[in-house]
N, C-alpha and C positions, 0 to 999 in steps of 0.2 A: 601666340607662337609657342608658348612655354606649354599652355595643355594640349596644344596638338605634338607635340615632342613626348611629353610622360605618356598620351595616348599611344602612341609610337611603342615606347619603348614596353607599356604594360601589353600591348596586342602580342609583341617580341617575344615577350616572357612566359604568356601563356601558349603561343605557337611554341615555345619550345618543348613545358613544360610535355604537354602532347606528342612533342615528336618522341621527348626521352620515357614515358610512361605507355604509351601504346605502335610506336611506330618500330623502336628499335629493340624492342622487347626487354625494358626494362620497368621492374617492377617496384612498389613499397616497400614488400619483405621477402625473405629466402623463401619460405613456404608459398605465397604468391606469385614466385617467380618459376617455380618448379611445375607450380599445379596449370598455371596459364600455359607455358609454353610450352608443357607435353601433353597440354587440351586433356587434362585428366577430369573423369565427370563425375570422382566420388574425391573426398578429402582425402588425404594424406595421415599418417600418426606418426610423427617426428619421434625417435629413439633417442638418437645424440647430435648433436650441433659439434663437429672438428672446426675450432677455429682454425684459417691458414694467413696468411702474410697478408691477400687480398683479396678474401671471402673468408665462405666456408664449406665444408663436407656436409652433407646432412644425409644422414643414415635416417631411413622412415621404413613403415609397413601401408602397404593399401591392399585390400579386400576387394579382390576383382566380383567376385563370385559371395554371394549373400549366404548359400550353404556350404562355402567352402574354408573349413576353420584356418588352414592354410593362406598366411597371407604371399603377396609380392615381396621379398627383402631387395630397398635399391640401398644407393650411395649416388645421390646428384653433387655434381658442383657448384654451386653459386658464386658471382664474383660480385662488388661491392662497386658499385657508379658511382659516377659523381653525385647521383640523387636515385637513390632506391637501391636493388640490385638485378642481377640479369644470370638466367641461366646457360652454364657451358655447355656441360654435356657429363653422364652419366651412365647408369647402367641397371639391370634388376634381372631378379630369377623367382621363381615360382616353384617353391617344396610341393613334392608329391607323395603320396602314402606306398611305401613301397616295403615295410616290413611286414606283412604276414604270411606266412609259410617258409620265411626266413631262420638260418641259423644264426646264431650269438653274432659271431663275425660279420656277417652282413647286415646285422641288424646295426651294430655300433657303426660301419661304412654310410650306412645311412641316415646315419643321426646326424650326420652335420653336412653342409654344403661348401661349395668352393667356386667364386667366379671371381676373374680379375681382369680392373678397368683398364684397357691402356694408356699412357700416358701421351698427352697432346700438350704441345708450347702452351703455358701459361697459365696449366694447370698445376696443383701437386700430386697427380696421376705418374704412374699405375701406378693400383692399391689394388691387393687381394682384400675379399672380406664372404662372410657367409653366416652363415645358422648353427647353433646346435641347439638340437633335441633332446640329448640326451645327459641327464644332470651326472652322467660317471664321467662326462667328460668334463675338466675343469681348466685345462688349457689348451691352447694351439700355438706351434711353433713354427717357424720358418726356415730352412737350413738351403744353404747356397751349396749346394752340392761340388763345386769345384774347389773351393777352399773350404768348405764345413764349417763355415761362420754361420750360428743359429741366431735369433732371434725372438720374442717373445713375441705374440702380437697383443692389441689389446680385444678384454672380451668384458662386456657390458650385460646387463638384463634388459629386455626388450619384452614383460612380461610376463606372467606367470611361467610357460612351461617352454621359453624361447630366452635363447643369448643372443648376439651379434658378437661377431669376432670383427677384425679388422689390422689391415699391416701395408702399409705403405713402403714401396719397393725401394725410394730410395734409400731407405737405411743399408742396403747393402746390393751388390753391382752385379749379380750372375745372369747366367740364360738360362741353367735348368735349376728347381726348389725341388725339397720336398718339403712337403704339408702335413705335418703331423699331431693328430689328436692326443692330448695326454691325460693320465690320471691325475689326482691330487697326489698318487704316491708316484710320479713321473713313468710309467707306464703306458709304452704306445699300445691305445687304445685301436687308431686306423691310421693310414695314412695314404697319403694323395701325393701326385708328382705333376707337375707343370714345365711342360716344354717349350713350344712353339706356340702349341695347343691348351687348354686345362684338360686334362685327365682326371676323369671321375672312375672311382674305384665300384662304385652303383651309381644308378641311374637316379637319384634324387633330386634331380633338381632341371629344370629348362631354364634358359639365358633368353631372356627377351632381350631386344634388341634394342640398338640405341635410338634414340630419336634423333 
């Protein structure tokens, strides 16, 4: 009776084991959880790991295109199971060449990107985040345009000739930002406005869509 019982209970364990690793789409690790359930068929190159409360952010590049020096920049969410973890939901955009036959001003509008995730229950969504290209730029700010409380965001290396910026809405409550590219000597270099919409000041950048 006792080993048809622990048989019992060992069939239980690996039935479950199964249902929480392949049925419910959760995974062993962040990066397994991301690649599986947006069926991605090239790796991923993890930038920064954002710890939150019950996961994490992971900011990564992937190389759709084999001649295309341009990668994908996303920001997935992962949340943390009782055994592995599982993806929420995310976002990405894909830089395009778009300065030559450009003046100064256009060129710097184009050196850096701007999409933001919206924010869904149970996330720490929305987060703006993007690219820059261009090493004159040395920060990005965020400014609630209804009360002009700015912000700093954070901006990481992602690479030889690539940043990752990043700023998470809730630090401060508005509907319209402006997105401001700065100097090291604080010198707006470009800048970007987000309404309802994001507004791109050039065309740099395509929003893939979410999964």
């Amino acid at each position: 009776m006792t080993k048809m019982m622990w048989s019992f209970i060992l069939a239980a364990a690996l039935a479950a084991c199964f249902y929480i690793f392949w049925v419910d789409g959760t995974y062993r690790t962040p990066v397994q959880a991301i690649e599986l359930a947006r069926s991605l068929d090239e790796p991923i190159d993890v930038v920064r790991e954002h710890q939150t409360e019950e996961g994490e952010v992971i900011f990564y590049l992937r190389y759709i295109h084999p001649k295309d020096p341009k990668p994908v920049v996303s920001a997935d969410y992962v949340k943390k199971a009782f055994i592995g973890w599982k993806w929420v939901t995310g976002g990405g955009h894909t830089l395009t060449e778009t300065v030559e036959g450009k003046d100064e001003q256009e060129r710097l509008d184009a050196a850096w990107s701007v999409q933001r995730i919206p924010g869904e229950r149970g996330t720490p969504f929305p987060v703006f985040f993007g690219a820059v290209l261009n090493p004159e730029i040395a920060a990005v700010t965020v400014t609630d345009v209804k009360t002009g409380n700015t912000k700093p965001a954070e901006i990481f290396h992602a690479g030889a000739d690539m940043r990752i910026w990043y700023w998470f809405e809730h630090e401060l409550s508005g509907a319209v930002y402006t997105l401001q590219a700065m100097s090291a000597d604080g010198e707006v270099l470009s800048s970007q406005q987000w309404e309802d919409k994001p507004y791109h000041v050039d065309s740099n950048m395509r929003e893939e869509g979410l999964k």
